[in-house]
MIGU-270478 format. One line per 3 residues: number of its first residue (from 1); their letters; for each residue x, y, z of C-alpha. Coordinates in steps of 0.001 Angstrom, whole numbers, plus 500000, padded with zeros to 6 digits. Each point is the difference from the previous one (the first is absolute). Layout:
! residues N
NUM	A	X Y Z ~ ...
END
This chain:
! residues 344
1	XXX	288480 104670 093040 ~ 499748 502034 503241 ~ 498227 503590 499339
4	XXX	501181 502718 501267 ~ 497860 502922 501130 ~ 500641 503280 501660
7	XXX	497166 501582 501994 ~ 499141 504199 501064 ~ 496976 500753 502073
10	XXX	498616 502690 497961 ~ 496914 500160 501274 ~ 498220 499404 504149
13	XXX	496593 501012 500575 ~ 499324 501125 503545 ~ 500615 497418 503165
16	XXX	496282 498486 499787 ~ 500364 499400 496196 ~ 499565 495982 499027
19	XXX	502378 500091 496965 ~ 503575 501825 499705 ~ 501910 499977 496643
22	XXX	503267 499055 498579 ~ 501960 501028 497263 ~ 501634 496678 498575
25	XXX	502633 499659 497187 ~ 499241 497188 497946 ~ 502332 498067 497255
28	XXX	498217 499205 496564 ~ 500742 498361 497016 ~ 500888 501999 496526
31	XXX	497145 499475 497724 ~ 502189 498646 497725 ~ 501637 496881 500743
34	XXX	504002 499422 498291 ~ 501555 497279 498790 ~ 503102 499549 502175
37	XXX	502564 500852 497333 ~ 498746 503444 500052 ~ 502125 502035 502150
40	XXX	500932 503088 497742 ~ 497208 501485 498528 ~ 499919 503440 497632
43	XXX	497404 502840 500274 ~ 499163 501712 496662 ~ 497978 502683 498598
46	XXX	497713 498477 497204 ~ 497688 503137 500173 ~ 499592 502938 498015
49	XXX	499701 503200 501960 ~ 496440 502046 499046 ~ 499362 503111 498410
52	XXX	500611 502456 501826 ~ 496356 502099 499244 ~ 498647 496829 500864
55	XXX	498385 498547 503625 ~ 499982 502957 501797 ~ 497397 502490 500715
58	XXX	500101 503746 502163 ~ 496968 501743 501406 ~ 500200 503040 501726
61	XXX	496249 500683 501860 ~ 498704 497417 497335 ~ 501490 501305 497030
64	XXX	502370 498066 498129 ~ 503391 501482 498989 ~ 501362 499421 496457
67	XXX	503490 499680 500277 ~ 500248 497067 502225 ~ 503370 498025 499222
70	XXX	502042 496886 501658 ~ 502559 498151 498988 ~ 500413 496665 500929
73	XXX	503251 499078 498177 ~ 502208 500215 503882 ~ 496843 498048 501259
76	XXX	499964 497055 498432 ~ 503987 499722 500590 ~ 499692 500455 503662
79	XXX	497214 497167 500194 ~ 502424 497508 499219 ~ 502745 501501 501927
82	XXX	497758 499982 503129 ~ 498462 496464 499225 ~ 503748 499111 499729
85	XXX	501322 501476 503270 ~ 497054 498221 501360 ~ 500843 496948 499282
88	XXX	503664 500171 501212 ~ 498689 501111 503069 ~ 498093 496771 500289
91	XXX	503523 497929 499633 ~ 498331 497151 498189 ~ 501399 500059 496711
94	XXX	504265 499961 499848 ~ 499828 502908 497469 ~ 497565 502790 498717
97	XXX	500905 501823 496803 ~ 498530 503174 498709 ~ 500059 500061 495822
100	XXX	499886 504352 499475 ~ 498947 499381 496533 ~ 496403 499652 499202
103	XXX	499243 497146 497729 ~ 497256 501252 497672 ~ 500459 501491 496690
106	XXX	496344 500817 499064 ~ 498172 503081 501382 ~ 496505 498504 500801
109	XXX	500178 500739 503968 ~ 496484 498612 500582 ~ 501414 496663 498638
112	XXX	500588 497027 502050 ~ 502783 498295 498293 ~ 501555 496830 501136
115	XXX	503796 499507 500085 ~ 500749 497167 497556 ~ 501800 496473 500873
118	XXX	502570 501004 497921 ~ 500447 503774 501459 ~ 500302 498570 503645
121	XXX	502525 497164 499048 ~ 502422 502443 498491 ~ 499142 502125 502927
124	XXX	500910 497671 502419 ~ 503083 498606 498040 ~ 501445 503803 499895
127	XXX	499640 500765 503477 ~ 499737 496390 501592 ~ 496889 500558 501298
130	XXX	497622 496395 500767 ~ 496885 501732 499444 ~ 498559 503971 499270
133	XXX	497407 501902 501510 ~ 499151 502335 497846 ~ 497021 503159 500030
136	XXX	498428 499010 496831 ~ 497055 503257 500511 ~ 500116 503081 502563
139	XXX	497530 502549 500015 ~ 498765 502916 501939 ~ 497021 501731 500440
142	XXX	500451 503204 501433 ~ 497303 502285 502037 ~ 501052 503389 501680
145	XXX	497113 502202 501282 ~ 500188 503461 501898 ~ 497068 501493 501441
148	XXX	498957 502608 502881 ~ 499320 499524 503544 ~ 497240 502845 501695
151	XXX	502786 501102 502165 ~ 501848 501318 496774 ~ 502715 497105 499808
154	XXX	500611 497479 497114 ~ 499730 496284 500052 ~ 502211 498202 497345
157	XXX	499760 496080 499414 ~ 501909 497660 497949 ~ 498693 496562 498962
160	XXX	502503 497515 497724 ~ 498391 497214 499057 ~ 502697 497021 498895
163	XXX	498958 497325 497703 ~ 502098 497806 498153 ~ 501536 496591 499522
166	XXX	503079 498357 500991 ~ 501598 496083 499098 ~ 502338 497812 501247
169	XXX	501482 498160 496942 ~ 502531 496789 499702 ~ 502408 499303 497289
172	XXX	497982 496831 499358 ~ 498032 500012 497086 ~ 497629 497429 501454
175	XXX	499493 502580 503289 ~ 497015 502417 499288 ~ 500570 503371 501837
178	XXX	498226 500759 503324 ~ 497960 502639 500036 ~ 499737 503001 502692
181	XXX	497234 502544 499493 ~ 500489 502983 501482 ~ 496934 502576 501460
184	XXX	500560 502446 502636 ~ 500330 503682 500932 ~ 501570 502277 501764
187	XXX	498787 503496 501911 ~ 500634 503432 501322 ~ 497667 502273 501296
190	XXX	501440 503803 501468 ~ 498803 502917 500880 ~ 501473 503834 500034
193	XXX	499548 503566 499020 ~ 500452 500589 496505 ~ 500362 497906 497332
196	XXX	503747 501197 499720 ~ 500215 498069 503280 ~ 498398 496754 498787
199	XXX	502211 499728 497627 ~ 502962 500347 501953 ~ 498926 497246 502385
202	XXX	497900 497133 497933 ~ 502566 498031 497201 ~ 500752 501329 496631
205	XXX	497997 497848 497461 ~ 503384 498319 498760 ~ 500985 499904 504048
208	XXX	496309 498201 500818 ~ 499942 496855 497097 ~ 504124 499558 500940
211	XXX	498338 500073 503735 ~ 497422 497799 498466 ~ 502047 497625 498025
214	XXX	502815 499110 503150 ~ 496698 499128 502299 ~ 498619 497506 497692
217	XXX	503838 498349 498658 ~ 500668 499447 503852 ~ 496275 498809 500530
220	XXX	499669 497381 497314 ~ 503503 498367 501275 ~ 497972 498035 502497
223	XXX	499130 498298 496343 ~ 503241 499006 499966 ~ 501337 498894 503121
226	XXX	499549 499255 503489 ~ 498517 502624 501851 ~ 498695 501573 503689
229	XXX	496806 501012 500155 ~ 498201 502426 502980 ~ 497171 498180 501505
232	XXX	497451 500666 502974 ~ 499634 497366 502699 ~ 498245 499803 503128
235	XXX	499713 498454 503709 ~ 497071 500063 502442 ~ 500375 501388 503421
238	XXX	497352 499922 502698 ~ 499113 500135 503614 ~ 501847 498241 503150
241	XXX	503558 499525 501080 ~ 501102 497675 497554 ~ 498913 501392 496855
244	XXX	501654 503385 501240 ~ 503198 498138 500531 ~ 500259 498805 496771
247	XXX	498540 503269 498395 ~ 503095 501487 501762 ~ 502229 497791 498519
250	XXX	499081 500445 496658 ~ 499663 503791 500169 ~ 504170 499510 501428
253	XXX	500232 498075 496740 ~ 501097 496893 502306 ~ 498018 497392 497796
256	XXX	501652 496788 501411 ~ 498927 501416 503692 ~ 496148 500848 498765
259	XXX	499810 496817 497970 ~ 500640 498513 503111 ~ 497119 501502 501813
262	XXX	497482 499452 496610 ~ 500545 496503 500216 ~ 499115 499392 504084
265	XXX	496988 502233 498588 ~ 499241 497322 497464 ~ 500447 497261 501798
268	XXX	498078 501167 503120 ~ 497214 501764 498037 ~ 496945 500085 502184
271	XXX	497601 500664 497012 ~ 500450 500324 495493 ~ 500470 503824 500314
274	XXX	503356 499792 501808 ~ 500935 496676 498448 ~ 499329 501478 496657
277	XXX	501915 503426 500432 ~ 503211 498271 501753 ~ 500243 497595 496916
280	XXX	499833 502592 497671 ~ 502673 502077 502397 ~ 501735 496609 499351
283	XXX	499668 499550 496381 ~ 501817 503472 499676 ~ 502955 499014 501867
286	XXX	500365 497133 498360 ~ 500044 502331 496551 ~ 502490 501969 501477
289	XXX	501923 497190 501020 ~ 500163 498032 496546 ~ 497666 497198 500571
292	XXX	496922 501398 497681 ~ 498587 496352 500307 ~ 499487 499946 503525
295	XXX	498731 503672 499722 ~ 497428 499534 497321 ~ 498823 496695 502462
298	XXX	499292 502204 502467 ~ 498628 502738 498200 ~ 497420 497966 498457
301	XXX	498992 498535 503707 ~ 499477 503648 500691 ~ 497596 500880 497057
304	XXX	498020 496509 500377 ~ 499487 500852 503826 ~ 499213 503291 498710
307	XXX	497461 498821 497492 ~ 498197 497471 502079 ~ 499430 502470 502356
310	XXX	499435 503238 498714 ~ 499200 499859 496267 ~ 501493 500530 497123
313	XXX	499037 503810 500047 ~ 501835 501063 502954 ~ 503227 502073 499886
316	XXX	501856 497546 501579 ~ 498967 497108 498329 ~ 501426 501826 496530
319	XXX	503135 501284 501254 ~ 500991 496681 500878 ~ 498546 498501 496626
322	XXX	502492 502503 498259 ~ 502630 498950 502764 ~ 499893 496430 498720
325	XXX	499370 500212 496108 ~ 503355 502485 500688 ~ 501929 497210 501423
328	XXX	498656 497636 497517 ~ 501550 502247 497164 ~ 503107 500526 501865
331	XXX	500317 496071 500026 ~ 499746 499840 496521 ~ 502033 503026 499824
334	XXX	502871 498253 501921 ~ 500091 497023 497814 ~ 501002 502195 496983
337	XXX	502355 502424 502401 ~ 501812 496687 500392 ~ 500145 499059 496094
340	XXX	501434 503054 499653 ~ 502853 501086 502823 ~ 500790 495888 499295
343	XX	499097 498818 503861 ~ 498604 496833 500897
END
């Protein structure tokens, strides 16, 4: 399979700097791994929404307010409508259905309780479905605080924390469900005049868990399916005519021109610290390019020639450790990318 990768400078030090960084895209397996067959799947909600006196707590200058209430009912529905709308977005599976009925009959909302193998067959057999995904716990935990500033203003905070679980479940009765645990938060922090104003610009406690619950449905889809993720990479620059060429290349975003240039730089090297910066210059266009083989090769010659020479201690010498134990993953990662978009 042939990676593809789309790169931002987001970050340059100043000219004499030995290291500028890259943004780079990266392509990663879902955690979960589908049989082929399964191409329409159906997101449910299996939880129970909680009380509404319960997980959330007010203090004004410390002291805690008594009539705290949230409701969570509209949460817990747009969780699965945002873990849905995530996965269509992904355009892996043919078809993504939404069930707007919740599932349980029982009122115990702490309560993790498991769809049955009979629940998701006739599920699936009513809406066609090949497998569920289904919220089988959501809760919140809700912290709002208000307090003074000396120059007479008010500083307001919000802190959700999410916990909760979520399954992936096959009509098979001989298929155990997958399970997806679910720990996160979310936070505001504001400041203004009055307390009036606060709450006129921080979320209504119903507004911050529905804020809450679409962050962590569209989060936990990478679960699910194939997904991008934001990473930080890196390529050294240094003195002379050459390595400014090439910088200038890269900074242009002209990678097939500066890969060019790193590899006369490798191949003329006239001592390890060049030969071990241009292969590691190298070893990330050979990432970007799709050939994570050839760039984990050289990234490894890079750390070695690092290690021999300066320790194991040194900056550089664990930056490129990380650099190669990151390719090594993103080998492994590739072999299961290609299990599950079905290329050879």
């Amino acid at each position: 399979m042939k990676n593809v990768c789309y790169l931002l400078i987001i970050c340059l030090f100043t000219a004499c700097s030995e290291i500028r960084y890259v943004g780079i895209e990266t392509y990663n397996p879902s955690d979960i791994t589908y049989p082929k067959s399964v191409r329409k799947v159906l997101v449910i909600d299996n939880a129970l929404p909680q009380a509404p006196d319960t997980g959330y707590s007010y203090l004004i200058a410390g002291v805690a307010q008594d009539t705290c209430r949230a409701n969570a009912d509209s949460a817990l529905f747009d969780a699965c409508r945002a873990l849905g709308n995530a996965l269509v977005d992904a355009d892996y599976f043919d078809d993504v259905l939404l069930f707007d009925v919740g599932t349980r009959q029982d009122n115990a909302f702490l309560a993790d309780v498991k769809l049955t193998t009979e629940q998701v067959q006739s599920l699936c057999e009513e809406t066609g479905a090949d497998a569920v995904i289904s919220f089988d716990r959501l809760l919140f935990n809700m912290k709002r605080e208000v307090s003074n500033t000396f120059e007479g203003y008010f500083n307001g905070t919000i802190r959700v924390d999410i916990m909760g679980i979520a399954r992936s479940y096959l009509p098979d009765k001989n298929k155990l469900p997958t399970t997806v645990l679910i720990a996160d938060s979310i936070f505001w922090m504001e400041s203004g005049i009055s307390i009036a104003y606060l709450d006129h610009i921080l979320p209504t406690p119903d507004d911050a868990l529905r804020i809450a619950a679409k962050y962590i449905g569209m989060k936990i889809s990478s679960a699910f399916v194939p997904h991008w993720n934001e990473e930080t990479r890196w390529y050294f620059t240094s003195v002379g005519s050459r390595w400014k060429k090439a910088s200038a290349y890269a900074g242009a975003e002209k990678w097939e021109s500066a890969s060019e240039s790193w590899q006369s730089l490798y191949e003329n090297a006239s001592g390890w610290i060049e030969k071990a910066k241009s292969a590691s210059n190298l070893a990330l266009y050979y990432e970007m390019s799709g050939d994570l083989k050839k760039a984990r090769d050289l990234a490894s010659e890079s750390y070695e020639l690092f290690l021999k020479n300066k320790g194991e201690e040194n900056a550089y010498t664990l930056i490129q450790k990380q650099y190669m134990l990151t390719l090594e993953k993103r080998l492994q990662n590739d072999r299961k990318l290609n299990l599950q978009i079905g290329e050879e």
